[in-house]
C-alpha positions as CSV (number, residue, x, y, z in Angstrom):
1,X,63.0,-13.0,16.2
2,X,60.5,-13.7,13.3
3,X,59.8,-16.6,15.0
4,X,58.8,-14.7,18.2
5,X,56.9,-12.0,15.3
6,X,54.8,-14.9,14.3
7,X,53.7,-16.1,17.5
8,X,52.6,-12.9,18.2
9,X,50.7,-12.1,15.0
10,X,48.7,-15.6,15.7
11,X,48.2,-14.5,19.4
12,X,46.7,-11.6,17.9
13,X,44.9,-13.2,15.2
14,X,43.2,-15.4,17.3
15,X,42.3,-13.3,19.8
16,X,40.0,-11.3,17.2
17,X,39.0,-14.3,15.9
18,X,37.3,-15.4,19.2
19,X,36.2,-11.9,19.6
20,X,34.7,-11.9,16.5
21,X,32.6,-15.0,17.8
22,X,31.5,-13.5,21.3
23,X,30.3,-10.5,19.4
24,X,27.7,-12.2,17.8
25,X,26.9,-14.7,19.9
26,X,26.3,-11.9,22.3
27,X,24.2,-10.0,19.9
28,X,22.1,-13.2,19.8
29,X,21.5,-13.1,23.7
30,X,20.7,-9.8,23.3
31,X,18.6,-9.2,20.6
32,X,16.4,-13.0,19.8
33,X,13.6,-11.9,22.3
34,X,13.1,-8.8,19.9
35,X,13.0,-11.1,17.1
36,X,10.1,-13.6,18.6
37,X,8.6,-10.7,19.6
38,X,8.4,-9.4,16.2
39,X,7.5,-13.2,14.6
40,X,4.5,-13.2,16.6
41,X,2.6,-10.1,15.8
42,X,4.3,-10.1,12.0
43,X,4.7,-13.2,11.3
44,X,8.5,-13.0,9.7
45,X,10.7,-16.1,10.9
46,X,12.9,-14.7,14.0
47,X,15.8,-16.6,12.3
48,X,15.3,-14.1,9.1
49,X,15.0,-10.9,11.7
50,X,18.1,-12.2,13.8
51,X,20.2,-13.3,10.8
52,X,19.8,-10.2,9.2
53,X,20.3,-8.6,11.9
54,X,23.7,-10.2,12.6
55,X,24.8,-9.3,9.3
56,X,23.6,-5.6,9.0
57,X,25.4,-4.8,12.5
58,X,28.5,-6.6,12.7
59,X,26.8,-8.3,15.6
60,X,26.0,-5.0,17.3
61,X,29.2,-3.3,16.6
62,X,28.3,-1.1,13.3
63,X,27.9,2.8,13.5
64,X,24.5,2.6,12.6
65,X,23.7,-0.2,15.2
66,X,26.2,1.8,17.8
67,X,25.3,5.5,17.2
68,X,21.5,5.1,15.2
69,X,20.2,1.9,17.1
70,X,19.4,1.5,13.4
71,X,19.9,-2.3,13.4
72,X,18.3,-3.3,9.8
73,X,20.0,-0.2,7.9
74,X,16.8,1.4,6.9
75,X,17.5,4.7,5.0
76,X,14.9,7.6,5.4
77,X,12.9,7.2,2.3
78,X,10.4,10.2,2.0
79,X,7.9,8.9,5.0
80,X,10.2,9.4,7.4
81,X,10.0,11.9,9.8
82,X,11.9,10.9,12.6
83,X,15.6,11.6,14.0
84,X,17.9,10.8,11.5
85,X,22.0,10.7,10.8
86,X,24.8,11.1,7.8
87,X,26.3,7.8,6.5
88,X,28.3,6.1,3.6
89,X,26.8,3.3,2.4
90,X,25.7,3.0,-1.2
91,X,26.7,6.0,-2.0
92,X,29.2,9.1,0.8
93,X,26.4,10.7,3.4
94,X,23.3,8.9,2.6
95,X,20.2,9.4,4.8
96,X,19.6,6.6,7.9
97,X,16.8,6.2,10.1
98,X,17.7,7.1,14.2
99,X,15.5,5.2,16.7
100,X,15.7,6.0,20.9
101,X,16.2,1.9,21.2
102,X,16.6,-0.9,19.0
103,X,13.7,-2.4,20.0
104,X,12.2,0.5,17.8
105,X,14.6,-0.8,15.1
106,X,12.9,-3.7,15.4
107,X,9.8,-3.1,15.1
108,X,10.3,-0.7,12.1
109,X,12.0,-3.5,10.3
110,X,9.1,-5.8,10.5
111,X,6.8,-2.8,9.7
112,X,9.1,-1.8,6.4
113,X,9.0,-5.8,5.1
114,X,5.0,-6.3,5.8
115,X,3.9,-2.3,4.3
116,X,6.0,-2.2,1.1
117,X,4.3,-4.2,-2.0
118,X,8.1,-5.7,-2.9
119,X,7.7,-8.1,-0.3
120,X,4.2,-9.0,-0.2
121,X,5.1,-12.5,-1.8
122,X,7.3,-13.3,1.4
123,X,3.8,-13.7,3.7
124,X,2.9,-16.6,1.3
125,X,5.9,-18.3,2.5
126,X,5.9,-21.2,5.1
127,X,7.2,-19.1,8.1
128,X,9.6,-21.8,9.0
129,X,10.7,-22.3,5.7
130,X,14.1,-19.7,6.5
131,X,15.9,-20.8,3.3
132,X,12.7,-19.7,1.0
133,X,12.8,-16.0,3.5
134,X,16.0,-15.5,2.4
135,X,15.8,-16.3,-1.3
136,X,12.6,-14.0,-1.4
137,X,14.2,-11.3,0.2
138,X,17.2,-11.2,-1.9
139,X,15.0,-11.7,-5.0
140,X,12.6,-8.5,-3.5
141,X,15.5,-6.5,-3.7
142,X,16.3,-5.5,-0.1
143,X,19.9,-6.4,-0.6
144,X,22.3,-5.6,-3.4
145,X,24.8,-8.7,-2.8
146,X,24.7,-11.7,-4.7
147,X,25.2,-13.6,-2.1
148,X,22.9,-11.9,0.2
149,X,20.7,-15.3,0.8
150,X,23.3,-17.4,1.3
151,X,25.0,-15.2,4.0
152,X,21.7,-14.9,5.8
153,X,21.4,-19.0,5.6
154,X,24.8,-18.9,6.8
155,X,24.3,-17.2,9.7
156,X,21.2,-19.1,10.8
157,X,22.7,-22.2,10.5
158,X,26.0,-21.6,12.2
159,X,24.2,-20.1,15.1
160,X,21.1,-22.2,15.1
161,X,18.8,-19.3,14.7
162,X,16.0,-21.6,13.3
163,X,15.6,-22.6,16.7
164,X,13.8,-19.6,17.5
165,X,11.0,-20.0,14.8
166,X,10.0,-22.8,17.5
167,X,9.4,-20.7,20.3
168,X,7.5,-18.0,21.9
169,X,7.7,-14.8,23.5
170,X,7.2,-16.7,26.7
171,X,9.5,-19.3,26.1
172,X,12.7,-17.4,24.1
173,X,14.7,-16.9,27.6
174,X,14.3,-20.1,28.3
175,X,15.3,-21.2,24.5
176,X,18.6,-18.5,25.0
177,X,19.4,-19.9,28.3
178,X,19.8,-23.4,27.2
179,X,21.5,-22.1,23.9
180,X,24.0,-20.5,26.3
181,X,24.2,-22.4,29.4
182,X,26.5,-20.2,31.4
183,X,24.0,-17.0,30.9
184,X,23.1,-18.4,34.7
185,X,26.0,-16.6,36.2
186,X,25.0,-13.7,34.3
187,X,23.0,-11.0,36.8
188,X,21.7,-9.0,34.1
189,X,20.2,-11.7,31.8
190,X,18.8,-13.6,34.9
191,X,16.9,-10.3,35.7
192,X,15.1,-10.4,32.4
193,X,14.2,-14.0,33.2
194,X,12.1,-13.2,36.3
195,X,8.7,-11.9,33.8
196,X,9.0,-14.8,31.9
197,X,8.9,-17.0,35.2
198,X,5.9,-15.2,35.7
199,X,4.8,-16.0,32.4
200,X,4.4,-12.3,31.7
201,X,4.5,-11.4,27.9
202,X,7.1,-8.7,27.2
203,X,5.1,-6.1,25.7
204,X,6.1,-2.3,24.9
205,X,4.6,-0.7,28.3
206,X,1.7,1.2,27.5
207,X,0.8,5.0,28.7
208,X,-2.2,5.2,30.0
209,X,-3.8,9.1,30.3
210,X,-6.7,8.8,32.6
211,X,-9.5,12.2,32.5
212,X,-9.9,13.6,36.3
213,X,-13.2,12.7,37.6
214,X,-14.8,13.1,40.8
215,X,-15.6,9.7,41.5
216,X,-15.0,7.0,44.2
217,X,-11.5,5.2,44.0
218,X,-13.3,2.1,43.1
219,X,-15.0,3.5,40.3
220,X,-11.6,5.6,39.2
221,X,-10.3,2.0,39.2
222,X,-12.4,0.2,36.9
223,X,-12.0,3.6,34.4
224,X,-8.3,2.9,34.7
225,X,-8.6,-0.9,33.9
226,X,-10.9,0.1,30.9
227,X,-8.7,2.4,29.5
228,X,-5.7,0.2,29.6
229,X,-7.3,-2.7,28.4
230,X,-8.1,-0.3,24.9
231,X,-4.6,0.7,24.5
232,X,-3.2,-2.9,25.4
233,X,-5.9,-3.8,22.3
234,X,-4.8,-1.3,20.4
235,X,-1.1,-1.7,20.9
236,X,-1.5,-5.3,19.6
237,X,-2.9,-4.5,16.1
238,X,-1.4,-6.8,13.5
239,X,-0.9,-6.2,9.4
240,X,-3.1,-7.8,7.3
241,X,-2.4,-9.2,3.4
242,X,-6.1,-7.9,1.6
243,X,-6.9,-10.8,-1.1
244,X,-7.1,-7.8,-3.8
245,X,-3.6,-7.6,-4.8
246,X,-1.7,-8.5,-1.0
247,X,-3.3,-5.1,0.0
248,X,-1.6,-3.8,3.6
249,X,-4.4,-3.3,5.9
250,X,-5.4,-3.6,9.7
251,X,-8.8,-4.1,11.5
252,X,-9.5,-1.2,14.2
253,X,-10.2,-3.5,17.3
254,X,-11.5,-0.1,19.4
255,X,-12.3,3.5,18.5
256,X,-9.1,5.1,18.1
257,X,-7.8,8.1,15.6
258,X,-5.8,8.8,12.5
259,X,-3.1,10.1,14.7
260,X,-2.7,6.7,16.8
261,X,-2.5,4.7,13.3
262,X,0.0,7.1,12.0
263,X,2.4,6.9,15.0
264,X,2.2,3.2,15.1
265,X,2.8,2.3,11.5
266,X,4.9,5.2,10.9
267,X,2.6,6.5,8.0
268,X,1.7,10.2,7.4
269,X,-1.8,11.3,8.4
270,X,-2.2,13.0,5.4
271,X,-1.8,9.6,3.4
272,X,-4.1,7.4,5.7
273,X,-6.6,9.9,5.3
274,X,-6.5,10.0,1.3
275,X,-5.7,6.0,1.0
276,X,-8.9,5.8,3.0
277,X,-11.1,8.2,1.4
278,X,-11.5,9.5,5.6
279,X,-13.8,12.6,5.9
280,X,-12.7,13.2,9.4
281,X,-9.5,11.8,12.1
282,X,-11.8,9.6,14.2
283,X,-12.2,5.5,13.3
284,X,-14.4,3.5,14.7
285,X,-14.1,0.3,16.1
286,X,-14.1,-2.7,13.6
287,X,-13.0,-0.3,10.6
288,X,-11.1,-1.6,7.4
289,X,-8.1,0.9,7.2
290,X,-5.7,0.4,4.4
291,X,-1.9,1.0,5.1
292,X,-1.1,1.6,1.2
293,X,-3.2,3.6,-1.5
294,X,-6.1,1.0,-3.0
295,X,-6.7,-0.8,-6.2
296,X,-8.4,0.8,-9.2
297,X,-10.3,-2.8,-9.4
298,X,-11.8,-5.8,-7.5
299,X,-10.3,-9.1,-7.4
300,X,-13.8,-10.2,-8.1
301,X,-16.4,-9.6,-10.9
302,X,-19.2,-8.4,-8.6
303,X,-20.8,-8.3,-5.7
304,X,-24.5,-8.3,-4.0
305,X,-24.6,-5.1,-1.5
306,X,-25.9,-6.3,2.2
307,X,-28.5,-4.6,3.5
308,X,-27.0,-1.3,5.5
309,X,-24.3,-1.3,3.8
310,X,-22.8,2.2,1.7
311,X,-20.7,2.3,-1.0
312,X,-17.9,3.2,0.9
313,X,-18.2,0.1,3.1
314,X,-18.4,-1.8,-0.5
315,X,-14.6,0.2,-1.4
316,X,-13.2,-0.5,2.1
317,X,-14.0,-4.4,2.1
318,X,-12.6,-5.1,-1.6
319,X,-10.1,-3.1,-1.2
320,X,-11.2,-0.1,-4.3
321,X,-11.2,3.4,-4.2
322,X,-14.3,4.7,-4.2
323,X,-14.6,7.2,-6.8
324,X,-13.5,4.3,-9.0
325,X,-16.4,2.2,-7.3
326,X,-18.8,4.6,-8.1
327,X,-17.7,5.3,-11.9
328,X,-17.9,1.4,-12.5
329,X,-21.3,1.1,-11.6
330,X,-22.5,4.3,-13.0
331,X,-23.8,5.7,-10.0
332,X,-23.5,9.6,-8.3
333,X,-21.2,10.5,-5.2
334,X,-22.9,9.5,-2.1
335,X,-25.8,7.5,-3.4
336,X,-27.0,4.0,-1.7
337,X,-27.1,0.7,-3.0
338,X,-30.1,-1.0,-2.4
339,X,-29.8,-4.6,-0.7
340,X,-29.4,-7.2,-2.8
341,X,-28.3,-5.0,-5.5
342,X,-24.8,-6.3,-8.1
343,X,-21.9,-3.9,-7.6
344,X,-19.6,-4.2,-10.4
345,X,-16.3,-4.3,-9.1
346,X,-13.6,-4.9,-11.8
347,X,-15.4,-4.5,-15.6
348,X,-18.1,-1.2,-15.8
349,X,-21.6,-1.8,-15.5
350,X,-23.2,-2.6,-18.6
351,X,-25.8,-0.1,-19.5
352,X,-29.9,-1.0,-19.2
């Protein structure tokens, strides 16, 4: 009988065991694309984004991951304003983020890494180097476990994540495919492989709201392509790291608005508008837009003002807020540099 008791218990034993495996390795199937996907317009190794991914879930089977699509277990910190839910983690019923997919996760977790200043030293890293990704992070504070970078290194190695630091958004099915042979058989994944045949870049689709205008079909046409090619453009916008301090900024590569930015960086209007010193919603194409609050200071001694060029322009390129800009070089609100003129950007102009 305890013989019998025992076989059992290792029948049972191993059969979570393997589960266990196929969870993650189905996770991995799953989820990788959203991680090159992420690599490519952030530039955070899809072995960090996967690995942590992996670890935060259970391989997809967490609450969070299961009821929140919250994949990265971001709490709600005082920015967001999304759907959110009621979880123990750190401390009984603690505040978690709620997305509609998990691609949404996604993307917020590369957003949350390349917006907060704690990180700002992982961009310097070799984005290949995973081992250095997952020291940083643990050394940034994202996680409180000691062995938080180790886990992660764990979990890429075991599973080969680095593998997809190799590849692109084009090429990951391919890349999941050979990782998992017998995917072949499987309808579903085969489906997602027919874009990528096509060499079609998966992309979040884009709406496109065309005005009503009483034109020819051809001309309603070529309005249609012009409008979707700005909101392609504009759905491509990538983080920048400012010189002055690792500053979080973008470049506006078409005329957009405060709102748009807001939405897609998950930032309050309120604060882009005061960050940027704005006067009104509208931005302009080729604007410097800062996705954090500025410096006080330069990360320069001085500067010789371009012709055209305001002292706003001046604040936006270095990165300094302008009231501070205009206090350092002992000038009034609103008033004009001439060209060629030294703009004091870090000590206070010394007087004549």
């Amino acid at each position: 009988m305890k013989r019998l008791f025992l076989l059992i218990s290792l029948l049972v034993l191993s059969k979570f065991s393997a589960q266990t495996w196929a969870t993650e390795d189905q996770y991995i199937q799953k989820f990788a694309q959203y991680a090159v996907e992420e690599m490519e317009k952030y530039k955070i190794p899809a072995s960090i984004t996967l690995a942590q991914g992996l670890l935060e879930t259970g391989g997809g089977q967490s609450r969070l991951a299961q009821e929140g699509k919250n994949h990265f277990g971001i709490k709600c910190k005082e920015d967001w304003t999304g759907k959110t839910m009621k979880h123990t983690d750190d401390a009984p019923n603690e505040c978690f983020r709620v997305y509609d997919d998990p691609k949404q996760s996604y993307e917020d977790h590369s957003i949350f890494l390349a917006t907060r200043k704690y990180y700002t030293k992982l961009f310097d890293l070799d984005m290949k180097d995973y081992k250095a990704w997952a020291h940083g992070l643990k050394k940034a504070g994202y996680a409180t476990n000691p062995r938080y970078a180790s886990i992660l290194i764990g979990k890429i190695e075991r599973y080969k994540l680095y593998e997809f630091d190799e590849v692109d958004s084009k090429e990951v099915l391919y890349a999941i495919l050979k990782k998992y042979p017998d995917l072949k058989d499987d309808r579903t994944f085969m489906a997602r492989m027919e874009p990528a045949k096509a060499t079609k870049k998966t992309t979040t689709p884009v709406t496109v709201k065309v005005p009503y205008k009483a034109t020819s079909y051809a001309q309603q046409q070529q309005r249609v392509e012009r409008i979707k090619t700005k909101a392609e453009i504009l759905n491509s916008i990538l983080i920048k790291s400012h010189p002055n301090g690792g500053l979080k900024y973008i470049v506006v590569p078409e005329d957009t608005d405060v709102q748009y930015i807001a939405k897609k960086f998950k930032i309050s209007e309120s604060k882009l508008i005061k960050w940027n010193e704005l006067e009104g919603t509208a931005i302009a194409k080729n604007e410097v837009i800062f996705l954090e609050s500025k410096n006080s200071e330069g990360n320069t001694p001085t500067y010789k003002a371009e012709s055209g060029e305001d002292m706003y322009d001046i604040a936006q390129k270095f990165g300094i807020k302008l009231h501070k800009l205009y206090a350092k070089n002992r000038m009034d609100e609103g008033q004009k540099p001439l060209a060629g003129q030294l703009i004091y950007l870090i000590d206070k102009k010394p007087r004549n």
